[in-house]
PDB file of N, CA, C and O in Angstrom:
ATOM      1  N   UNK A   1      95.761 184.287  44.594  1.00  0.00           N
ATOM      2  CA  UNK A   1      95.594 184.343  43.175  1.00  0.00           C
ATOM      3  C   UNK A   1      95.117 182.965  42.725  1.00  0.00           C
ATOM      4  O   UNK A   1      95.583 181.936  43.215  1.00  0.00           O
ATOM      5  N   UNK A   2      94.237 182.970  41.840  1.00  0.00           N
ATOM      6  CA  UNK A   2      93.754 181.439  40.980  1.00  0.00           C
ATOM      7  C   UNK A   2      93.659 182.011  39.692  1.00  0.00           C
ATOM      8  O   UNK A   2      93.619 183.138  39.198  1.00  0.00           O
ATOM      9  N   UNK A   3      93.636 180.773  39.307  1.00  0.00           N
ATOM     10  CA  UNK A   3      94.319 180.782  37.894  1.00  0.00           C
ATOM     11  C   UNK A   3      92.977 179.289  36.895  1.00  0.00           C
ATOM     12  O   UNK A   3      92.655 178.219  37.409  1.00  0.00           O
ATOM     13  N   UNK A   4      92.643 179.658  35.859  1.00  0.00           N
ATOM     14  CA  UNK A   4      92.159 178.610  35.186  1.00  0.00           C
ATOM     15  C   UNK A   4      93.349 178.220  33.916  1.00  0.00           C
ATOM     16  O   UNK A   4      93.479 179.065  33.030  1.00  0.00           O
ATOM     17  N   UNK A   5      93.999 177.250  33.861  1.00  0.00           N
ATOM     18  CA  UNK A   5      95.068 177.168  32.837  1.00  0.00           C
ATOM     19  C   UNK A   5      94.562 175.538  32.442  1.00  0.00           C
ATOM     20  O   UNK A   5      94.194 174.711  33.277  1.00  0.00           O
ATOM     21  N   UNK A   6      94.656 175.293  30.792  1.00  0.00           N
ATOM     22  CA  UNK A   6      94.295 174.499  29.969  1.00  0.00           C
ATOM     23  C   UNK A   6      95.559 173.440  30.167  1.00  0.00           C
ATOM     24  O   UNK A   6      96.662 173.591  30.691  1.00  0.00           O
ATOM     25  N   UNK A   7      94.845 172.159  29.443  1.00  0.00           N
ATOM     26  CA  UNK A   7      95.702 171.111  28.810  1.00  0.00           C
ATOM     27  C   UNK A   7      97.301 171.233  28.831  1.00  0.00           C
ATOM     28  O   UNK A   7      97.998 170.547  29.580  1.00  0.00           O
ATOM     29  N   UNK A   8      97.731 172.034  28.066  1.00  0.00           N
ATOM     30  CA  UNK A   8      98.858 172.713  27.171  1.00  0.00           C
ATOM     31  C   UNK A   8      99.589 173.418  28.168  1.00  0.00           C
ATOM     32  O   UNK A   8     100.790 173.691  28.146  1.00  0.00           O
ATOM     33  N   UNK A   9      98.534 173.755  29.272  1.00  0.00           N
ATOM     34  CA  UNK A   9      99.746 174.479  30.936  1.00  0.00           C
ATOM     35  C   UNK A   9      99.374 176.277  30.214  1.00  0.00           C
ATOM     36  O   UNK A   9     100.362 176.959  30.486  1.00  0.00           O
ATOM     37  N   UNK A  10      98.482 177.003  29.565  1.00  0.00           N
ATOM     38  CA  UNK A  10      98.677 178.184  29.101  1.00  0.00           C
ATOM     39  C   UNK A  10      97.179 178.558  29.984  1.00  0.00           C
ATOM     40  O   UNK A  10      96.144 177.902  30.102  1.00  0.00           O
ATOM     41  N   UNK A  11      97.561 179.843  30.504  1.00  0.00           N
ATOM     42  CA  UNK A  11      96.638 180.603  31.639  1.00  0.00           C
ATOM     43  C   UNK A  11      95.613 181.324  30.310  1.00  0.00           C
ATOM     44  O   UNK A  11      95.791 181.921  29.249  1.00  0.00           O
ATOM     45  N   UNK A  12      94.657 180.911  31.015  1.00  0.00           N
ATOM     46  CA  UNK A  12      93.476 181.059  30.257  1.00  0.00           C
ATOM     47  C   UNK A  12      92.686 182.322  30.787  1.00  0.00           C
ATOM     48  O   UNK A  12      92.255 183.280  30.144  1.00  0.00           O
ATOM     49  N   UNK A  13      92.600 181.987  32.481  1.00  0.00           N
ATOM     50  CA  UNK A  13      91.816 183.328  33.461  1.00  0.00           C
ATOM     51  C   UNK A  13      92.755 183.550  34.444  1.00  0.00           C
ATOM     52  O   UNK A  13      93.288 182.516  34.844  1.00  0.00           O
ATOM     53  N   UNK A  14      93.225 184.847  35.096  1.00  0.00           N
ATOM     54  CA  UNK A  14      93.172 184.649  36.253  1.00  0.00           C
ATOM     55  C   UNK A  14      93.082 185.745  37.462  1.00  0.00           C
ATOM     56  O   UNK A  14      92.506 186.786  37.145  1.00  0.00           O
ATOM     57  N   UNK A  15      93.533 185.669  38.701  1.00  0.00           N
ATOM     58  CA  UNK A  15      92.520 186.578  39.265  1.00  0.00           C
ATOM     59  C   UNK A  15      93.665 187.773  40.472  1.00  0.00           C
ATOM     60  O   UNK A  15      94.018 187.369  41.579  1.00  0.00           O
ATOM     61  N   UNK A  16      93.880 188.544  40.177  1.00  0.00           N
ATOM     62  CA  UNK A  16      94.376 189.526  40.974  1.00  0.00           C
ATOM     63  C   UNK A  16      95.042 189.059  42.488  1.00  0.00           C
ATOM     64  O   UNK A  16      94.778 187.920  42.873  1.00  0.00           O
ATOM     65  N   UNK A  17      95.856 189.888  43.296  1.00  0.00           N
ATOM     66  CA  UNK A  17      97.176 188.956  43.954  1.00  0.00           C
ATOM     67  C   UNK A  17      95.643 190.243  44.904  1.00  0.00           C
ATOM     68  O   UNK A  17      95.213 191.359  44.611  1.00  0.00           O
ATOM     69  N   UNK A  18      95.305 189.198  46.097  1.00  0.00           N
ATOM     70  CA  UNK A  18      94.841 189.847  47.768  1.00  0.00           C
ATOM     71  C   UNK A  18      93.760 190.394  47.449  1.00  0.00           C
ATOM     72  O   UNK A  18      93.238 191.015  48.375  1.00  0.00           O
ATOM     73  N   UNK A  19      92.969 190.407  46.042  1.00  0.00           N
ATOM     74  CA  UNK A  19      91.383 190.644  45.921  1.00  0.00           C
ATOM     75  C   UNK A  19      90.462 189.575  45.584  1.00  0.00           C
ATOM     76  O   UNK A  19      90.607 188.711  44.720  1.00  0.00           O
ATOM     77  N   UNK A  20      89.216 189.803  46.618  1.00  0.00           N
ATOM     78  CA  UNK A  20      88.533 188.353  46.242  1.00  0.00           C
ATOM     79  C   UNK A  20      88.018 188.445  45.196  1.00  0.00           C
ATOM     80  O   UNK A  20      87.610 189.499  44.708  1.00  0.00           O
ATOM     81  N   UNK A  21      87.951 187.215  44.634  1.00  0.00           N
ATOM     82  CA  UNK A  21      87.274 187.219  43.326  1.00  0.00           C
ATOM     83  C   UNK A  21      86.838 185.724  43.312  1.00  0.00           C
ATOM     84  O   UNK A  21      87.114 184.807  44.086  1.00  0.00           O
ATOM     85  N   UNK A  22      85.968 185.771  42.042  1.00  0.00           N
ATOM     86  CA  UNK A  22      85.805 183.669  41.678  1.00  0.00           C
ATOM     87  C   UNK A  22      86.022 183.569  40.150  1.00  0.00           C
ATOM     88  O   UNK A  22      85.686 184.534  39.464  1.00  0.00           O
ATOM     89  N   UNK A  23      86.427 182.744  39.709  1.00  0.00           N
ATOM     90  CA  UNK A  23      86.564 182.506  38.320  1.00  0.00           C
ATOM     91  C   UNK A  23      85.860 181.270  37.908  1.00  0.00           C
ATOM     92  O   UNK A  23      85.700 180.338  38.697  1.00  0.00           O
ATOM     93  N   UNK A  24      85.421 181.245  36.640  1.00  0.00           N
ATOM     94  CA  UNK A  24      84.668 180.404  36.299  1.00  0.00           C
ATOM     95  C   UNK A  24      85.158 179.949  34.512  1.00  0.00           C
ATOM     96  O   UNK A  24      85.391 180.553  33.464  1.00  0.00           O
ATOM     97  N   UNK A  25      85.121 178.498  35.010  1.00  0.00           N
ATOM     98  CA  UNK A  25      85.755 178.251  33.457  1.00  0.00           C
ATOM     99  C   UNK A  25      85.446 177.093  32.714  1.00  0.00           C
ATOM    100  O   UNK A  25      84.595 176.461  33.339  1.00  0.00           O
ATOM    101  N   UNK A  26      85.796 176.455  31.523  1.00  0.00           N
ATOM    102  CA  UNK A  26      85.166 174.840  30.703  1.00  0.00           C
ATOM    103  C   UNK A  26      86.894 174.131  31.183  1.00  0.00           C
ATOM    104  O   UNK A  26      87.974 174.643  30.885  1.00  0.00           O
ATOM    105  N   UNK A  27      86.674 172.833  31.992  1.00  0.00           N
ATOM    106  CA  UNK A  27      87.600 172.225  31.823  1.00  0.00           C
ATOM    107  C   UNK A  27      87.498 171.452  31.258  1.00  0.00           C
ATOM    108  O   UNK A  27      86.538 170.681  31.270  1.00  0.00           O
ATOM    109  N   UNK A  28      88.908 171.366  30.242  1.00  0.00           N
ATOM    110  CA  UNK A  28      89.531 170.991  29.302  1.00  0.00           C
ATOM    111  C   UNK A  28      90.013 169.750  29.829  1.00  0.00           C
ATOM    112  O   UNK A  28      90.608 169.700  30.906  1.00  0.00           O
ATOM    113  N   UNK A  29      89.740 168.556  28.985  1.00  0.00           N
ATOM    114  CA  UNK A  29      90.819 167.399  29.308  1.00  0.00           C
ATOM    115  C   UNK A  29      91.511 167.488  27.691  1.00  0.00           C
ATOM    116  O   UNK A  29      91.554 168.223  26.704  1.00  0.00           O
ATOM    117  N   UNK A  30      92.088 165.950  28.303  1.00  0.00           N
ATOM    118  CA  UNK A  30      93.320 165.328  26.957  1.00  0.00           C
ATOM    119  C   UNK A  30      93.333 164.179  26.732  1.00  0.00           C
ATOM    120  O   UNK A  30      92.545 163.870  27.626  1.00  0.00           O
ATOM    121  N   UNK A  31      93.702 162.773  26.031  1.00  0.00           N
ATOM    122  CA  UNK A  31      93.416 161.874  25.874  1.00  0.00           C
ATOM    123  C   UNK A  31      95.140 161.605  25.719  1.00  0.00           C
ATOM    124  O   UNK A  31      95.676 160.498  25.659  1.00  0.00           O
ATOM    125  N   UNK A  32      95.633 162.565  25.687  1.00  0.00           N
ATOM    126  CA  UNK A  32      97.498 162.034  25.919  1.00  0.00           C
ATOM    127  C   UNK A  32      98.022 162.030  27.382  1.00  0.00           C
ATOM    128  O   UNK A  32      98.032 163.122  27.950  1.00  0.00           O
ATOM    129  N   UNK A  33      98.293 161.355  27.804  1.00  0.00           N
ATOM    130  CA  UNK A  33      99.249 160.632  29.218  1.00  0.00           C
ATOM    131  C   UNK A  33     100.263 160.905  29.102  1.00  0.00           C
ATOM    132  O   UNK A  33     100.988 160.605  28.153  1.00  0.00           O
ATOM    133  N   UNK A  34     100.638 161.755  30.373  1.00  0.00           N
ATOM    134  CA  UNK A  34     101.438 161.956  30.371  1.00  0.00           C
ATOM    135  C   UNK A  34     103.083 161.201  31.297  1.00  0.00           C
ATOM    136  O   UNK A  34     102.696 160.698  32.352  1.00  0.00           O
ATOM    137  N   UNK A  35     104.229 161.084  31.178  1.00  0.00           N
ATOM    138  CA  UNK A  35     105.153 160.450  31.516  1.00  0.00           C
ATOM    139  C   UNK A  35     104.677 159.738  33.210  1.00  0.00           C
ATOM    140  O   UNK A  35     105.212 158.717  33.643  1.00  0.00           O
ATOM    141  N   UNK A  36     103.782 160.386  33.847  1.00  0.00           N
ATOM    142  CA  UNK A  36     103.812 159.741  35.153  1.00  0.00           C
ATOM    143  C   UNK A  36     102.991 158.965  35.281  1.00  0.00           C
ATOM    144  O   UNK A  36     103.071 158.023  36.069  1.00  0.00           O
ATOM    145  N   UNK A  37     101.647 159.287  34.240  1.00  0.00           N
ATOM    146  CA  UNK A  37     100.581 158.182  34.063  1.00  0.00           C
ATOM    147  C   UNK A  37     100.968 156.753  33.650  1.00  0.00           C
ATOM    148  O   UNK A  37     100.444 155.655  33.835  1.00  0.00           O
ATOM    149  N   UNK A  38     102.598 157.369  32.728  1.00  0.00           N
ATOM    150  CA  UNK A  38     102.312 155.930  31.940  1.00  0.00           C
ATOM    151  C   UNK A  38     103.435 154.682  32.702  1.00  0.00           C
ATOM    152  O   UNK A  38     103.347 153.455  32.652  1.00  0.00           O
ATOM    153  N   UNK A  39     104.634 155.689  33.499  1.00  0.00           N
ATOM    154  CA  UNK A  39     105.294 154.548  34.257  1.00  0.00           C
ATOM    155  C   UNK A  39     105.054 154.733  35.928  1.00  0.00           C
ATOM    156  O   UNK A  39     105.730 154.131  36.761  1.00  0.00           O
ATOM    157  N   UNK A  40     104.240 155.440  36.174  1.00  0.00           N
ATOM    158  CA  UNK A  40     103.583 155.758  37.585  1.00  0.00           C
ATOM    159  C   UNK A  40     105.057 156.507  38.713  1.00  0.00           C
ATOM    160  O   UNK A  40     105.618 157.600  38.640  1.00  0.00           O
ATOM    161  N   UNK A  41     105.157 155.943  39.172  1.00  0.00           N
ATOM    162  CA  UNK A  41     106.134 156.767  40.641  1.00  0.00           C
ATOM    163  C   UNK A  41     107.511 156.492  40.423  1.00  0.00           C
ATOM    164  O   UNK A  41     108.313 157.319  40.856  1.00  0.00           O
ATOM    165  N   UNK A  42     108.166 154.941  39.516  1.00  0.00           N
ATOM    166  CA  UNK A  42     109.368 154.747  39.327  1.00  0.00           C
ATOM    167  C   UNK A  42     110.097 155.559  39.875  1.00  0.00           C
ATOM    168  O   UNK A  42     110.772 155.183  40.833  1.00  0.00           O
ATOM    169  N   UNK A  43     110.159 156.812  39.449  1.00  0.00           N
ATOM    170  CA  UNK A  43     111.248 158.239  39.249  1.00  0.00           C
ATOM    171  C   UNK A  43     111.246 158.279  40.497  1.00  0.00           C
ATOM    172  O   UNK A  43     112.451 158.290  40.748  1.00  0.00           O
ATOM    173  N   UNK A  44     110.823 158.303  41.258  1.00  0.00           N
ATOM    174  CA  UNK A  44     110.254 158.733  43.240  1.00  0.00           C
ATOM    175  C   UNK A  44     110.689 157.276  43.443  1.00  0.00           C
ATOM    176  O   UNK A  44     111.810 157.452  43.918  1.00  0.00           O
ATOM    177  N   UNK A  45     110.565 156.346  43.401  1.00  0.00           N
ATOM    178  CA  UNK A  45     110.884 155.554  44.053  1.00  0.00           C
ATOM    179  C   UNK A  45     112.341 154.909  43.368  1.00  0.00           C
ATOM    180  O   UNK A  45     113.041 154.424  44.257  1.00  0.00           O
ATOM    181  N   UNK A  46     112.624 154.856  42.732  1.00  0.00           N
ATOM    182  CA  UNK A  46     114.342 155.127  42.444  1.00  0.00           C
ATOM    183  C   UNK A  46     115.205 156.273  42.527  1.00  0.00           C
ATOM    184  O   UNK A  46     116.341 156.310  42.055  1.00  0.00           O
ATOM    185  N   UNK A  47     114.519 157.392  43.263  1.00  0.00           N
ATOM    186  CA  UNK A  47     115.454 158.298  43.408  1.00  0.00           C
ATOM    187  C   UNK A  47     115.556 157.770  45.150  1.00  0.00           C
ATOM    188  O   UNK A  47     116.653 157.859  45.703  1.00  0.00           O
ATOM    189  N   UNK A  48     114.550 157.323  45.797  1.00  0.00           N
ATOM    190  CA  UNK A  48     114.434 157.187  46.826  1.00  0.00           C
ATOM    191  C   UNK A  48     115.584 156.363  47.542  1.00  0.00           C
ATOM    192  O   UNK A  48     116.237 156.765  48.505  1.00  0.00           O
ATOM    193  N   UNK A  49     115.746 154.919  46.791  1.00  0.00           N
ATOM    194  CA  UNK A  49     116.195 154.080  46.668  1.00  0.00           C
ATOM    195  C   UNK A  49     117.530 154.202  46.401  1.00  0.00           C
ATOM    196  O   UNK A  49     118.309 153.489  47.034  1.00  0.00           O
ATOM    197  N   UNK A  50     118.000 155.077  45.470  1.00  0.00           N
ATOM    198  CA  UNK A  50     119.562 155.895  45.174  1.00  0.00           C
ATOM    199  C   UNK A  50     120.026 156.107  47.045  1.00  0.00           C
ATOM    200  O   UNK A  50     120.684 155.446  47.848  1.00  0.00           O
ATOM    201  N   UNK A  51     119.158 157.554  47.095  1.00  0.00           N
ATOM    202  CA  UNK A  51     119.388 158.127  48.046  1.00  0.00           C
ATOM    203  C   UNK A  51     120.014 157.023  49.181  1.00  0.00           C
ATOM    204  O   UNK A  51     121.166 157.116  49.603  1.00  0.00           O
ATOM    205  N   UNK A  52     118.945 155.832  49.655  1.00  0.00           N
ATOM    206  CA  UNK A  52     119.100 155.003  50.352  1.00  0.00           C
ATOM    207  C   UNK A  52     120.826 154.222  50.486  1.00  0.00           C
ATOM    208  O   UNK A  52     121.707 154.170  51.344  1.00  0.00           O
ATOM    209  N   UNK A  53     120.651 153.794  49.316  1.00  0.00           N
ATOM    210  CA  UNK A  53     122.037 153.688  48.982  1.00  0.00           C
ATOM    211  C   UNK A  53     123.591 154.132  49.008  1.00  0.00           C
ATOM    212  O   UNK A  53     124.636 153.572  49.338  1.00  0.00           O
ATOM    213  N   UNK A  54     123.200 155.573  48.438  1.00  0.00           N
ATOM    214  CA  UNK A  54     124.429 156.589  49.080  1.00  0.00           C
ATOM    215  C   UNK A  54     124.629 156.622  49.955  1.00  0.00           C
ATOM    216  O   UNK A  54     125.839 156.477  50.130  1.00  0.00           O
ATOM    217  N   UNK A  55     123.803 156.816  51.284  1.00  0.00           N
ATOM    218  CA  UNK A  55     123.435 156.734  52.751  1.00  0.00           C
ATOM    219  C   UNK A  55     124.144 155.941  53.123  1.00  0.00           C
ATOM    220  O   UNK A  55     125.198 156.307  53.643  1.00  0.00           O
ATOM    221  N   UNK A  56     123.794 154.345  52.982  1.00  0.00           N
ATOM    222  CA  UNK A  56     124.681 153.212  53.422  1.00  0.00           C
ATOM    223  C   UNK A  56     125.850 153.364  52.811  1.00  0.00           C
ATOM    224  O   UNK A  56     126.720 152.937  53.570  1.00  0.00           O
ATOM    225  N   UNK A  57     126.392 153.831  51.635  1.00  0.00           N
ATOM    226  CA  UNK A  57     127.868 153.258  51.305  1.00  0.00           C
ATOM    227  C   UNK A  57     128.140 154.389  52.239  1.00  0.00           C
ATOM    228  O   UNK A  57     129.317 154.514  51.903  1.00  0.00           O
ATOM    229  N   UNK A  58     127.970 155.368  53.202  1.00  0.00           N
ATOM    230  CA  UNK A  58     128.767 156.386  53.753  1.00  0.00           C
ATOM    231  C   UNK A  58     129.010 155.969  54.747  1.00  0.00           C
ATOM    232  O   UNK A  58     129.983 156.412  55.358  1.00  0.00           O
ATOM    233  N   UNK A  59     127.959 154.634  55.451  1.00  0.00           N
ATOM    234  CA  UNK A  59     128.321 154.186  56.704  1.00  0.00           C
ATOM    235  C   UNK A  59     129.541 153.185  57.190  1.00  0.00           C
ATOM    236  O   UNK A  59     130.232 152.976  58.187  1.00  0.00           O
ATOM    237  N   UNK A  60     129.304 152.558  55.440  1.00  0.00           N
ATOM    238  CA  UNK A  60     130.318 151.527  55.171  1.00  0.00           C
ATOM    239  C   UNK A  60     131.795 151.703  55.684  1.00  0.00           C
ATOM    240  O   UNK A  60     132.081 152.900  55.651  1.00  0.00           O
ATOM    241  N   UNK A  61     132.833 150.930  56.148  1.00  0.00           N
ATOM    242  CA  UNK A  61     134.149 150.786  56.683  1.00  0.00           C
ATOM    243  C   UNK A  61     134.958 151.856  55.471  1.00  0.00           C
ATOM    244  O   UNK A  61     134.664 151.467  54.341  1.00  0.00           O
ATOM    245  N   UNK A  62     135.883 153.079  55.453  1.00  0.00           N
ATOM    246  CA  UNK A  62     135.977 153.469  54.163  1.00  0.00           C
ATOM    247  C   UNK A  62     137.531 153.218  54.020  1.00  0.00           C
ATOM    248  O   UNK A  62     138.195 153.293  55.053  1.00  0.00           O
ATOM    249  N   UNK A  63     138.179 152.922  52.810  1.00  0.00           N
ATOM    250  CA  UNK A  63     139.009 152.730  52.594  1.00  0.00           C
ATOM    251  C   UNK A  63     140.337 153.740  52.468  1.00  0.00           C
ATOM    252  O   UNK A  63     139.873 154.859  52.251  1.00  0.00           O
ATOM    253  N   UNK A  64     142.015 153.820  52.520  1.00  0.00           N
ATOM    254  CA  UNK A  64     142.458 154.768  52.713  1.00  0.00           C
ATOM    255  C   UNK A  64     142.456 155.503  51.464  1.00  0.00           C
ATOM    256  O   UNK A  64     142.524 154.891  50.398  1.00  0.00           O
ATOM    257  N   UNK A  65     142.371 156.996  51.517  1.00  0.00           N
ATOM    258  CA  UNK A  65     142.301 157.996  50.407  1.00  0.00           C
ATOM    259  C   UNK A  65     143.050 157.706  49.395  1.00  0.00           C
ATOM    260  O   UNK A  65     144.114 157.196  49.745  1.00  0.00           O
ATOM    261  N   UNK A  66     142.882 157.864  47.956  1.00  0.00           N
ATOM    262  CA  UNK A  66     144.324 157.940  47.052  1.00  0.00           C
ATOM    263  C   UNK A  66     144.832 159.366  47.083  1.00  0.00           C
ATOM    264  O   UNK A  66     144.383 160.509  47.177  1.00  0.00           O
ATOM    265  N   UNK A  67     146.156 158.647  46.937  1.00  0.00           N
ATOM    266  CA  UNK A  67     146.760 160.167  47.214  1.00  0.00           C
ATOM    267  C   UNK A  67     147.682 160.023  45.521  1.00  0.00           C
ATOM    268  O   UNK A  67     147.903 159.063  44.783  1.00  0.00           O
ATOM    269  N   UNK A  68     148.004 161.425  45.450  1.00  0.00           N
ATOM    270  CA  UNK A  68     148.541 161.591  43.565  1.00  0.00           C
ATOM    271  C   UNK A  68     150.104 161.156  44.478  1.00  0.00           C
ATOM    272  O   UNK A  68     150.498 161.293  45.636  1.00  0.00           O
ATOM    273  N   UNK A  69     150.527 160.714  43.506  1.00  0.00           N
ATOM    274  CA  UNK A  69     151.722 159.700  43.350  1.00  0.00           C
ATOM    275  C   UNK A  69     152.944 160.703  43.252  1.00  0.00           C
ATOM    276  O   UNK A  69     152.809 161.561  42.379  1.00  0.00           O
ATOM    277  N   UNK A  70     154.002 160.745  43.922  1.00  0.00           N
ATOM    278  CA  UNK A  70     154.773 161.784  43.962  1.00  0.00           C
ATOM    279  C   UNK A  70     155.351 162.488  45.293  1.00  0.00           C
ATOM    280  O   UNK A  70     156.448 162.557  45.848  1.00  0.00           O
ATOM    281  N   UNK A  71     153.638 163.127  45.589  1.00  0.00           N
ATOM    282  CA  UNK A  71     153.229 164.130  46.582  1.00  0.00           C
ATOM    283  C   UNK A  71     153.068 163.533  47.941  1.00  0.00           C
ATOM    284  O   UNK A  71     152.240 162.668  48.228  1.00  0.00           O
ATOM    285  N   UNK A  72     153.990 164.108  48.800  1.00  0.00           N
ATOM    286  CA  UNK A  72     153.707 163.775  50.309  1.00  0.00           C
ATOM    287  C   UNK A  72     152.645 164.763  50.899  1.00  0.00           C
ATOM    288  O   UNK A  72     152.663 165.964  50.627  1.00  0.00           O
ATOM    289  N   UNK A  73     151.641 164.135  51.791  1.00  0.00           N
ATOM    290  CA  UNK A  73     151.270 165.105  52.381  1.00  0.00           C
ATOM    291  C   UNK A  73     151.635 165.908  53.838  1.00  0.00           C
ATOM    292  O   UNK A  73     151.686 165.426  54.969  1.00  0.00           O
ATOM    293  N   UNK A  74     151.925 167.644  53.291  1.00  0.00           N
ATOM    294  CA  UNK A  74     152.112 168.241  54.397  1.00  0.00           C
ATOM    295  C   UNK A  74     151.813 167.764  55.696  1.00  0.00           C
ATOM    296  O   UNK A  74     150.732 167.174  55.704  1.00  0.00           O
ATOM    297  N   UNK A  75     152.477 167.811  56.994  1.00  0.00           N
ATOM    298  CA  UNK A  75     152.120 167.425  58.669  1.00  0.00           C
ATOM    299  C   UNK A  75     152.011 168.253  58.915  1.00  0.00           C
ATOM    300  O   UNK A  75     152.531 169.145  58.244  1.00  0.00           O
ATOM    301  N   UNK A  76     151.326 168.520  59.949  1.00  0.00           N
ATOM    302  CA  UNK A  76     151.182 169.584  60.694  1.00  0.00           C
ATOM    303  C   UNK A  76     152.018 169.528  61.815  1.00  0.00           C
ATOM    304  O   UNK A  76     152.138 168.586  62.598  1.00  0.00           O
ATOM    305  N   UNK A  77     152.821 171.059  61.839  1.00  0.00           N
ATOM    306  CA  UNK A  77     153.099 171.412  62.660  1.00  0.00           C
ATOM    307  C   UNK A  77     155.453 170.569  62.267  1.00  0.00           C
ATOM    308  O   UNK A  77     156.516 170.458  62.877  1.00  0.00           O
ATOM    309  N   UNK A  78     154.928 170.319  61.070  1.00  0.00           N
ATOM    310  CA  UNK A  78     156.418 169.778  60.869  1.00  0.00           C
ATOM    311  C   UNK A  78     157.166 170.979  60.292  1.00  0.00           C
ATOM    312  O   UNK A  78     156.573 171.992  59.919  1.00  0.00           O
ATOM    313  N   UNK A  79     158.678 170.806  60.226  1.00  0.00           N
ATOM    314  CA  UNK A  79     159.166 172.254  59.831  1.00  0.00           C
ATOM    315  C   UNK A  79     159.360 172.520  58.222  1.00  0.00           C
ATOM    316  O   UNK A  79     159.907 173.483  57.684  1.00  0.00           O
ATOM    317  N   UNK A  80     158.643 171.181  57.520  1.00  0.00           N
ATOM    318  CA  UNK A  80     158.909 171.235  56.247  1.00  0.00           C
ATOM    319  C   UNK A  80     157.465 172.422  55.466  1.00  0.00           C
ATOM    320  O   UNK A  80     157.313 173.291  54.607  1.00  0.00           O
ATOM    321  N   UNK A  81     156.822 171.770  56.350  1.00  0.00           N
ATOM    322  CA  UNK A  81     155.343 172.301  55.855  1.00  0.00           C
ATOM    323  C   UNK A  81     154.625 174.110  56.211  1.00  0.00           C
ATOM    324  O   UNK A  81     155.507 174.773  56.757  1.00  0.00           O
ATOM    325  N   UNK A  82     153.866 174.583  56.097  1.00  0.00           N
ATOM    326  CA  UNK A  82     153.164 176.011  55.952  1.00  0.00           C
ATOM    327  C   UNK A  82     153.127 175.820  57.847  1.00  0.00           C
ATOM    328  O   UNK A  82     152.637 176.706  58.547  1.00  0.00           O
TER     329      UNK A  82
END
C-alpha cells in the first residue's frame, strides 16, 4: 500500500493492500520545524545515555534491602514460617 499524505499527516491518495498501482501527487512542504529540526537528536541521545546509566548503577556493589520496620522476614524452611 502507498499512500500520498500532506504537511498536516492527512492521506490525501492512496492505493489498495496487494494491487499494483502508482500514485501521483503535488508535494506539499511547510516552513514550520518541527521539534526534531529544531533541537536535533537530544531525545535519542539522552535516552541513550539514561539507559547507559541504569545499566551501570545495576552493576554497581548494591546495598542491603530496606526492610519495613517491625517485620521479620520469613526463613525458609523454619517452623515459624509457610
Amino acid at each position: 500500500m502507498s499512500s500520498v499524505v500532506d504537511p498536516r499527516g492527512r492521506v490525501r491518495q492512496r492505493t489498495s493492500l496487494f494491487r499494483p498501482a502508482a500514485l501521483t501527487g503535488l508535494v506539499e512542504t511547510t516552513d514550520v520545524r518541527t521539534v526534531f529540526t529544531r533541537v536535533g537528536d537530544v531525545a535519542g541521545g539522552g535516552a541513550t545515555l539514561l539507559t547507559l546509566l541504569l545499566l551501570a548503577g545495576t552493576l554497581l556493589p548494591g546495598r542491603e534491602p530496606v526492610r519495613s520496620p517491625g517485620r521479620e522476614p520469613a526463613r525458609r524452611g523454619s517452623r515459624d514460617g509457610p
